[in-house]
N, C-alpha and C positions, 0 to 999 in steps of 0.2 A: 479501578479500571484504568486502563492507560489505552488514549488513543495516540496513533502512530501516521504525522503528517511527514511521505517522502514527497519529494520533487526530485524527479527526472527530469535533466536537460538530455537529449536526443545528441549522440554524435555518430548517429547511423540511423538504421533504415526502422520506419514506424513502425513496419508489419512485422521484422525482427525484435522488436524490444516488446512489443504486444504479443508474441509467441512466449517469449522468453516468461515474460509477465504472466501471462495465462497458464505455464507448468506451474512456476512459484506459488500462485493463488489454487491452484489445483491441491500442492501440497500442504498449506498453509493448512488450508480448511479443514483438514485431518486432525492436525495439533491439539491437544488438548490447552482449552484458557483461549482458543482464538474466537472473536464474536460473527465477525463480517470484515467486508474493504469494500471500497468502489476506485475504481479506477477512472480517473477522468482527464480529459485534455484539452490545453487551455486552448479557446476561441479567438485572444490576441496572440500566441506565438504557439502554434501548431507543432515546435520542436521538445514543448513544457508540458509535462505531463504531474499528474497528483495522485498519488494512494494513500486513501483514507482508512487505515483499520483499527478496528477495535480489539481487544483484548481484554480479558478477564482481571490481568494484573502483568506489572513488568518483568516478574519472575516465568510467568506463561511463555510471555513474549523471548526473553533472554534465553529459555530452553528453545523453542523450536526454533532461533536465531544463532543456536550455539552449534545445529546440526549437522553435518559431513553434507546434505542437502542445500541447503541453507548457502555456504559457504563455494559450492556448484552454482548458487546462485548467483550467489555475487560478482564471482568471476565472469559468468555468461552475459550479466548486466553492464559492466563493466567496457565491454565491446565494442556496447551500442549506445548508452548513457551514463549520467554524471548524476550519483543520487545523488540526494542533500536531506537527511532523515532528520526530523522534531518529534523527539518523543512530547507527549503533551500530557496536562490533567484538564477534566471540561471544568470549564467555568459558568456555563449555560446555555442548556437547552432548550427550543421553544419545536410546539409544535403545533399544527397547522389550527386555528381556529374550527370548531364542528361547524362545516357547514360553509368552509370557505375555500375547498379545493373542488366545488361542484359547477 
């Protein structure tokens, strides 16, 4: 599995780079080998954003990353933010104790 930690810095407008973001994630999720994302934004600098996605494997990721789509992406991203992509391996997951998210 390979997850996929970008960071966006904002050099334009939220609700344009959230548009932009939201076709990509529209397309992604098509992909074969893609799992999920979440998208989030940070609470001390409002212009810093995070996509978190999952993937099946890096070879998944490198096909729908190698797209004519993809590549429309980049540039549309480009406009409004400054990625900074970490491909990652997990090291460890924990999840909520039964009986502790009530």
């Amino acid at each position: 599995m390979l997850t996929l930690v970008n960071t966006f810095v904002l050099t334009g407008a939220p609700d344009e780079f959230e548009r932009i973001f939201t076709d990509t994630a529209d397309f992604m999720s098509r992909q074969p080998g893609f799992l999920g994302a979440h998208l989030v934004r940070s609470t001390i600098d409002e212009n810093t954003y995070f996509n978190v996605a999952r993937w099946a494997s890096r070879e998944a990721f490198e096909a729908a990353a190698g797209t004519p789509q993809m590549r429309e992406h980049r540039t549309h991203v480009l406009t409004v933010a400054t990625p900074r992509p970490h491909p990652c391996t997990t090291v460890h997951v924990a999840a909520a104790a039964e009986g502790s998210g009530e």
